[in-house]
C-alpha positions as a printed NumPy array, in Angstrom:
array([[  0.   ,   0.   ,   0.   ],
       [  1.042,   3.443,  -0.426],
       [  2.311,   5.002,   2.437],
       [ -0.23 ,   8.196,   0.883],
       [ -3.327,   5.8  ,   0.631],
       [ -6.197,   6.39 ,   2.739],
       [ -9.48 ,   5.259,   2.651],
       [-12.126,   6.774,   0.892],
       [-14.472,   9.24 ,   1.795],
       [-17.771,   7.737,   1.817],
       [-19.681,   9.381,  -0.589],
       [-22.348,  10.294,   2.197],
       [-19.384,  12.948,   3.306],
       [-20.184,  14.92 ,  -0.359],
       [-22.63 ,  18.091,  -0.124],
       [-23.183,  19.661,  -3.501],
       [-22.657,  23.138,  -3.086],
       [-26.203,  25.39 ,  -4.95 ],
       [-28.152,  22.587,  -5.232],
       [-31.693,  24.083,  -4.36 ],
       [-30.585,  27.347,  -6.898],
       [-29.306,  24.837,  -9.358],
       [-32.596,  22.878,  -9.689],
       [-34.813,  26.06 ,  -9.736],
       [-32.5  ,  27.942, -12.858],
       [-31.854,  25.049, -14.71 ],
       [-35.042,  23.005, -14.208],
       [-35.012,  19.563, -15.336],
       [-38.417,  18.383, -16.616],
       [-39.822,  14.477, -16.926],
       [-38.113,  13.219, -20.244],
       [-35.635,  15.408, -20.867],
       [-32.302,  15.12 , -21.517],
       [-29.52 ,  16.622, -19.17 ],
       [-25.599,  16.63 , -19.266],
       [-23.78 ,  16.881, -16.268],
       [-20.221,  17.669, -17.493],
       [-18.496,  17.045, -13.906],
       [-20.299,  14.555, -12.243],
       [-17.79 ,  14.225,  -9.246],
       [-19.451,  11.84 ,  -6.808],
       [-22.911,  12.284,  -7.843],
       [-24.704,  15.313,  -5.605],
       [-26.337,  17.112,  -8.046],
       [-26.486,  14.124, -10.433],
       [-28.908,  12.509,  -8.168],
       [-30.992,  15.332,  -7.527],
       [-31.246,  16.069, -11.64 ],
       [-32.375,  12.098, -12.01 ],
       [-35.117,  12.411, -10.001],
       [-36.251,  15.009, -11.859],
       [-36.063,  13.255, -15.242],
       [-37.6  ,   9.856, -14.284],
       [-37.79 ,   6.615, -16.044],
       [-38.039,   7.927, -20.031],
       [-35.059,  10.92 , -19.589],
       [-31.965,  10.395, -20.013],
       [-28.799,  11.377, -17.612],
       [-25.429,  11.692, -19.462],
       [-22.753,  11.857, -16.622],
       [-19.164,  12.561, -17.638],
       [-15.859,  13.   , -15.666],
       [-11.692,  12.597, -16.184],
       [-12.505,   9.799, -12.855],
       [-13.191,   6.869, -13.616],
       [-13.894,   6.201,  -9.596],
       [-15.762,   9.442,  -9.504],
       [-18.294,   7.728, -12.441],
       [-18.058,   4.344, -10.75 ],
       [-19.336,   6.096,  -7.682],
       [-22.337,   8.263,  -9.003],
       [-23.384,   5.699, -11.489],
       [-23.727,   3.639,  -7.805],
       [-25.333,   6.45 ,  -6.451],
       [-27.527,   6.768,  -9.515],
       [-28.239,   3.276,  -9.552],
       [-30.119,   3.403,  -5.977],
       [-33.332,   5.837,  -6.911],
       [-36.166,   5.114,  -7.649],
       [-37.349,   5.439, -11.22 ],
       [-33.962,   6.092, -12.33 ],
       [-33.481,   7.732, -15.936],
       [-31.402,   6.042, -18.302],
       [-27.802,   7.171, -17.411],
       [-25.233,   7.346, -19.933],
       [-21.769,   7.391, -18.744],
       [-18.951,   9.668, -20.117],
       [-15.351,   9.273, -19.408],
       [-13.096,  12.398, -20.597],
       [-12.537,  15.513, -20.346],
       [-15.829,  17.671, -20.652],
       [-15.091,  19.634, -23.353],
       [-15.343,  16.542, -25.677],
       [-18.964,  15.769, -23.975],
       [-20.521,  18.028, -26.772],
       [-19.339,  15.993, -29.634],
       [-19.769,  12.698, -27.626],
       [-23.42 ,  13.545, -27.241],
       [-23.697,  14.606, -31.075],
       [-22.579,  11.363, -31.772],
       [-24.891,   9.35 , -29.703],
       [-27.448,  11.137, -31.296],
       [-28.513,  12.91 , -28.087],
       [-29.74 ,  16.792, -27.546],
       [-29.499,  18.02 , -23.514],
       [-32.101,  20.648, -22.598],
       [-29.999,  20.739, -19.582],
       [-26.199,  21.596, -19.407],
       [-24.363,  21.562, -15.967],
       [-20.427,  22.295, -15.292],
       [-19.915,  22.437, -11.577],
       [-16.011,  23.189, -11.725],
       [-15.474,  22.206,  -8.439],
       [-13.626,  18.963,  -7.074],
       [-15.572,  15.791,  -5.535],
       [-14.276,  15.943,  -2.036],
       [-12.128,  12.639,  -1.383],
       [ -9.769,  14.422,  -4.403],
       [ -9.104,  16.642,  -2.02 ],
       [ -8.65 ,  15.162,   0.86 ],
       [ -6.834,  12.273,  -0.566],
       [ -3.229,  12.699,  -0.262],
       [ -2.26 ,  10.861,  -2.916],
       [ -3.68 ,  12.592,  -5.572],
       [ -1.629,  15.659,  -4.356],
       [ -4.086,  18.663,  -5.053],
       [ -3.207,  20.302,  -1.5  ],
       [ -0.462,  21.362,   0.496],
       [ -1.855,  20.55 ,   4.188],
       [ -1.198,  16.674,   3.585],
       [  2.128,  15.108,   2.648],
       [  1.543,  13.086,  -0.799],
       [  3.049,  12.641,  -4.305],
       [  2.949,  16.091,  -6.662],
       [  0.781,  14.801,  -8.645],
       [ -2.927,  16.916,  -9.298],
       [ -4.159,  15.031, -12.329],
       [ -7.666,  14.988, -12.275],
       [ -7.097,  11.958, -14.395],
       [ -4.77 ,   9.899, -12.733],
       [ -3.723,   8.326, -16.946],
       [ -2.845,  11.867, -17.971],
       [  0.953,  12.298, -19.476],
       [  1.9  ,  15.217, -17.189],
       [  1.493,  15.41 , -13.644],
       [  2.666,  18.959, -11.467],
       [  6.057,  17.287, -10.581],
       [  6.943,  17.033, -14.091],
       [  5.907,  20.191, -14.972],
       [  7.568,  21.896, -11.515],
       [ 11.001,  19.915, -12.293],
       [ 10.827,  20.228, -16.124],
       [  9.272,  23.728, -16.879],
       [ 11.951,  26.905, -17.708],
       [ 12.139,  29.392, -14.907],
       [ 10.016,  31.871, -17.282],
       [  7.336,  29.196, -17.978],
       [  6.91 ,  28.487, -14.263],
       [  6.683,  32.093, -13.943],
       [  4.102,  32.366, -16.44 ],
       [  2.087,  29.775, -14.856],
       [  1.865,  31.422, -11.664],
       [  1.055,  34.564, -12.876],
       [ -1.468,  33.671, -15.274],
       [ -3.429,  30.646, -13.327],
       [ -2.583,  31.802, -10.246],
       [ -2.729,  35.679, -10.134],
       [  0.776,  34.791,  -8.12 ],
       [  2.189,  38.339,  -7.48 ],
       [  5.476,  36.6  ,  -6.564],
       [  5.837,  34.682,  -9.305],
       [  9.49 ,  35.191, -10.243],
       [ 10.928,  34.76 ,  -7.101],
       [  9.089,  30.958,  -6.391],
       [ 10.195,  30.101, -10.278],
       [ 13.695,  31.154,  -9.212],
       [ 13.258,  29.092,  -5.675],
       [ 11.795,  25.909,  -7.707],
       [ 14.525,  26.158, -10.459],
       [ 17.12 ,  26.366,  -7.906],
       [ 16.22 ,  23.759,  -5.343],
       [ 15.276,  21.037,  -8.11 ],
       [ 19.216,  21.11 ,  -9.315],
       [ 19.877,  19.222,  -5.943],
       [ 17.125,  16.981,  -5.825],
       [ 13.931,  16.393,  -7.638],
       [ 10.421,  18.199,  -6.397],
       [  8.245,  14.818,  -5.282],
       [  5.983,  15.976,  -2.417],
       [  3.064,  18.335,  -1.723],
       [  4.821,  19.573,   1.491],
       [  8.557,  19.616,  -0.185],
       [  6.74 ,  21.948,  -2.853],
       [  5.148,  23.654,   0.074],
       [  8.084,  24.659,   2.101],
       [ 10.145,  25.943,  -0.824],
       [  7.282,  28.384,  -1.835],
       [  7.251,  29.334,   2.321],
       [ 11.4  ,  29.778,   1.765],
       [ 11.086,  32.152,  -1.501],
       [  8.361,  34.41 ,  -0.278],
       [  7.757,  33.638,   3.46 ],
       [  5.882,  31.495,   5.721],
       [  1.701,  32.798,   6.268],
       [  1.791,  35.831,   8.341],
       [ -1.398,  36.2  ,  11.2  ],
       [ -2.79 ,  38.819,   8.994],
       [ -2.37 ,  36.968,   5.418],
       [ -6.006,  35.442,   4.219],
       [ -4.245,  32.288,   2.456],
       [ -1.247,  30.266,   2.986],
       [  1.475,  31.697,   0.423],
       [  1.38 ,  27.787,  -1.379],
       [ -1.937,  28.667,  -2.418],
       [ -1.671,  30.331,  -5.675],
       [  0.931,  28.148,  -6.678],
       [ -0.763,  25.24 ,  -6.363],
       [ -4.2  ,  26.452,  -7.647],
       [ -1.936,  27.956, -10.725],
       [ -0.213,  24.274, -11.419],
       [ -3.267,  22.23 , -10.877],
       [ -5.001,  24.402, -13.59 ],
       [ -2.261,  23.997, -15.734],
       [ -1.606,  20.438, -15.356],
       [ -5.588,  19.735, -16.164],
       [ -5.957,  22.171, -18.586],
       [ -8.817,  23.544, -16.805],
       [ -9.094,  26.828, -18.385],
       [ -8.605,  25.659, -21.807],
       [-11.136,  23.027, -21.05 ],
       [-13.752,  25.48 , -20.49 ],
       [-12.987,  27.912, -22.459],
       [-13.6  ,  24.884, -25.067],
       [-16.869,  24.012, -23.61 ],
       [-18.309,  28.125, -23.845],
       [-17.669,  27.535, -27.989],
       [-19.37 ,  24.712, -28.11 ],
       [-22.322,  26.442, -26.662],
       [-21.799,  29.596, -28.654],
       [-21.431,  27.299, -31.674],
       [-25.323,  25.728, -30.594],
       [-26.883,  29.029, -30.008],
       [-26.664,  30.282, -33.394],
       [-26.547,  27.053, -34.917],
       [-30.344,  25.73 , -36.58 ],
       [-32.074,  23.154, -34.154],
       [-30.635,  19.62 , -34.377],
       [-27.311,  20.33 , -32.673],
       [-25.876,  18.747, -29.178],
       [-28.313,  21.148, -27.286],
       [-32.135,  21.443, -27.874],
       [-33.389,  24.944, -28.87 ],
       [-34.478,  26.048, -25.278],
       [-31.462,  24.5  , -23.439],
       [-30.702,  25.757, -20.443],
       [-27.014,  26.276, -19.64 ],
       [-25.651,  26.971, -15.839],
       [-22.047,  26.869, -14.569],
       [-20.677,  26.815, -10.972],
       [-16.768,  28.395, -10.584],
       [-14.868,  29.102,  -7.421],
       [-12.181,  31.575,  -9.051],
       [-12.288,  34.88 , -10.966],
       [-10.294,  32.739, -13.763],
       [-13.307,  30.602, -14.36 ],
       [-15.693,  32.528, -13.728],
       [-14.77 ,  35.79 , -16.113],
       [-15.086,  33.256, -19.271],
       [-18.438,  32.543, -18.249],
       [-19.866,  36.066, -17.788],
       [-18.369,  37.213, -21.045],
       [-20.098,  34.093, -23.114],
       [-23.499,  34.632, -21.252],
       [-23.358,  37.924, -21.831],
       [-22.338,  38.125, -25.083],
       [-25.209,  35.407, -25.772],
       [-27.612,  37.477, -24.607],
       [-26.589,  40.652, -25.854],
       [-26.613,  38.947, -29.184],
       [-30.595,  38.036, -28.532],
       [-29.392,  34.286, -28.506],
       [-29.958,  33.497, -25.131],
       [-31.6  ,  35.296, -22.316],
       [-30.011,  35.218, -18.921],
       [-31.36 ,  33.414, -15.922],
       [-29.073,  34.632, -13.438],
       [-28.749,  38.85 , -13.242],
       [-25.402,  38.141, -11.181],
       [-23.836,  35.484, -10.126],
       [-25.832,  33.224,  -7.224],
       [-23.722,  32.074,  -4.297],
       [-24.312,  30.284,  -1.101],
       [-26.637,  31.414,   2.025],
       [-25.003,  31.954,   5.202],
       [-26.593,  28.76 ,   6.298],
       [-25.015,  26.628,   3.208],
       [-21.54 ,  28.217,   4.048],
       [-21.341,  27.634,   7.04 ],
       [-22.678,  23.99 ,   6.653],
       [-20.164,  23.423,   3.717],
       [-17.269,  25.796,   3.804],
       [-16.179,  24.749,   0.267],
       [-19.377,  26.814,  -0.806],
       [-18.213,  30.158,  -0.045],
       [-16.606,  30.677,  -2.917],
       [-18.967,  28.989,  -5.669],
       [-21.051,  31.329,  -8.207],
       [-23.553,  29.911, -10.315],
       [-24.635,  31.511, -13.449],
       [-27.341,  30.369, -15.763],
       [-28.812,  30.785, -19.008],
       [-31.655,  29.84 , -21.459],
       [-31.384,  29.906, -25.216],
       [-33.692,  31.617, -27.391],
       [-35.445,  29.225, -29.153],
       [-36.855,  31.752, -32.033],
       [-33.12 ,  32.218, -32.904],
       [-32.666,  28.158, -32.517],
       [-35.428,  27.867, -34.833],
       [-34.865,  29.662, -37.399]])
């Protein structure tokens, strides 16, 4: 066994952050068709199904493979379950994977968030509070994982990285730290990575909001996944729908929402919905952004920082 293996977090543990929001914007009628891009460990997958019932269909898609072994498990216990159609990939492909199955989602969902055992699994490395491998691949088959790119990245590349997925204001002196220290030996752990970043800029002061690794590892973990890029991806697709004629991956009145937890995903998203609906493609269901009660953040801290925004497509432009 590893000596980073833990168990499992029982899937009980997961809360999906907007639910009650997310049903009422994107509502899922009897029949219907709906795509949830990052199913994770099933929250708001289950809550969608029960919408559908027996003659929708669920399309459920993830880089996991244990993430869609667990909500298709999840799935698999409701009653009247719709049919569920499992996608494994990154979710910017789901649009031609559903094209090809010959399938049209009136409902699109992209919670951008992470199911909670990657988190709190140290051996998938995604945080610094845990000793584990460097890893952060969402999909544990991927070619590059954050201690390639930390130990095989240029100093100016690195710096990039940081500044640009991680709004890392200190970017040139941890890319100068990193470059350094890996000449001596390689960059394995979480907590190695950790303390370097500490050395280059300074451990967290009482008054400093985040830990000074933050940034750094938010900036490679976005890199490593492509995260932005995926997205960014997924927004043409829809573009692509909304002034395409009716008969594409998304039915005419599809209704789009999308849940980020960082300005860098969720400043894509306001500029597609509102160029969407400034176009008269779309009309928007969300004015601003929705977040979380007091009540949901304080009963799921990982909340706090989640927007949802939501929109409908015209379907006299669809229709055309």
């Amino acid at each position: 066994m590893s000596p980073y293996t833990r168990p499992r977090v029982t899937t009980s543990a997961h809360i999906p952050v907007l639910l009650d929001q997310t049903l009422d914007l994107l509502a899922p009628q009897p029949g219907e068709t709906v795509l949830d891009c990052t199913v994770g460990l099933g929250g708001h997958a289950v809550a969608l199904a029960s919408r559908l019932g027996p003659t929708g269909v669920l399309v459920i898609n993830d880089l996991d493979q244990g993430n869609l072994t667990s909500a298709a498990e999840r799935l698999s216990q409701i009653e009247d379950p719709p049919r569920v159609v499992s996608l494994q990939g990154n979710f910017a492909e789901a649009p031609r994977k559903l094209a090809e199955l010959g399938l049209h989602a009136s409902v699109v969902l992209a919670d951008l968030g992470f199911a909670s055992p990657q988190v709190d699994d140290p051996s998938r490395g995604f945080s610094f509070m845990r000793e584990g491998p460097l890893d952060m691949r969402l999909d544990p088959s991927a070619a590059v994982s954050a201690a390639e790119l930390v130990n095989q990245a240029g100093e100016q590349e690195l710096v990039s990285i940081l500044r640009e997925f991680g709004e890392e204001r200190q970017a040139l002196r941890i890319a100068r730290k990193l470059v350094a220290a890996r000449t001596e030996t390689p960059i394995s752990t979480t907590t190695q990575l950790a303390s370097l970043i500490h050395e280059a800029v300074g451990p967290r002061r009482p008054q400093d909001r985040i830990d000074p690794a933050t940034r750094t590892f938010q900036a490679l973990r976005i890199a490593v996944n492509d995260e932005i890029g995926s997205l960014e991806r997924l927004l043409d697709a829809v573009r692509r729908a909304a002034a395409a004629p009716a008969g594409s991956w998304l039915t005419p009145d599809a209704r789009i929402g999308v849940i980020s937890f960082h300005s860098l995903e969720d400043r894509p998203v306001k500029n597609c919905f509102r160029d969407l609906t400034a176009s008269g493609l779309a009309r928007a269901l969300t004015r601003k952004p929705v977040t979380a009660s007091n009540a949901e953040s304080a009963a799921n801290p990982r909340s706090r920082s989640a927007k949802l925004r939501a929109i409908q497509l015209n379907t006299r432009s669809n229709a055309r």
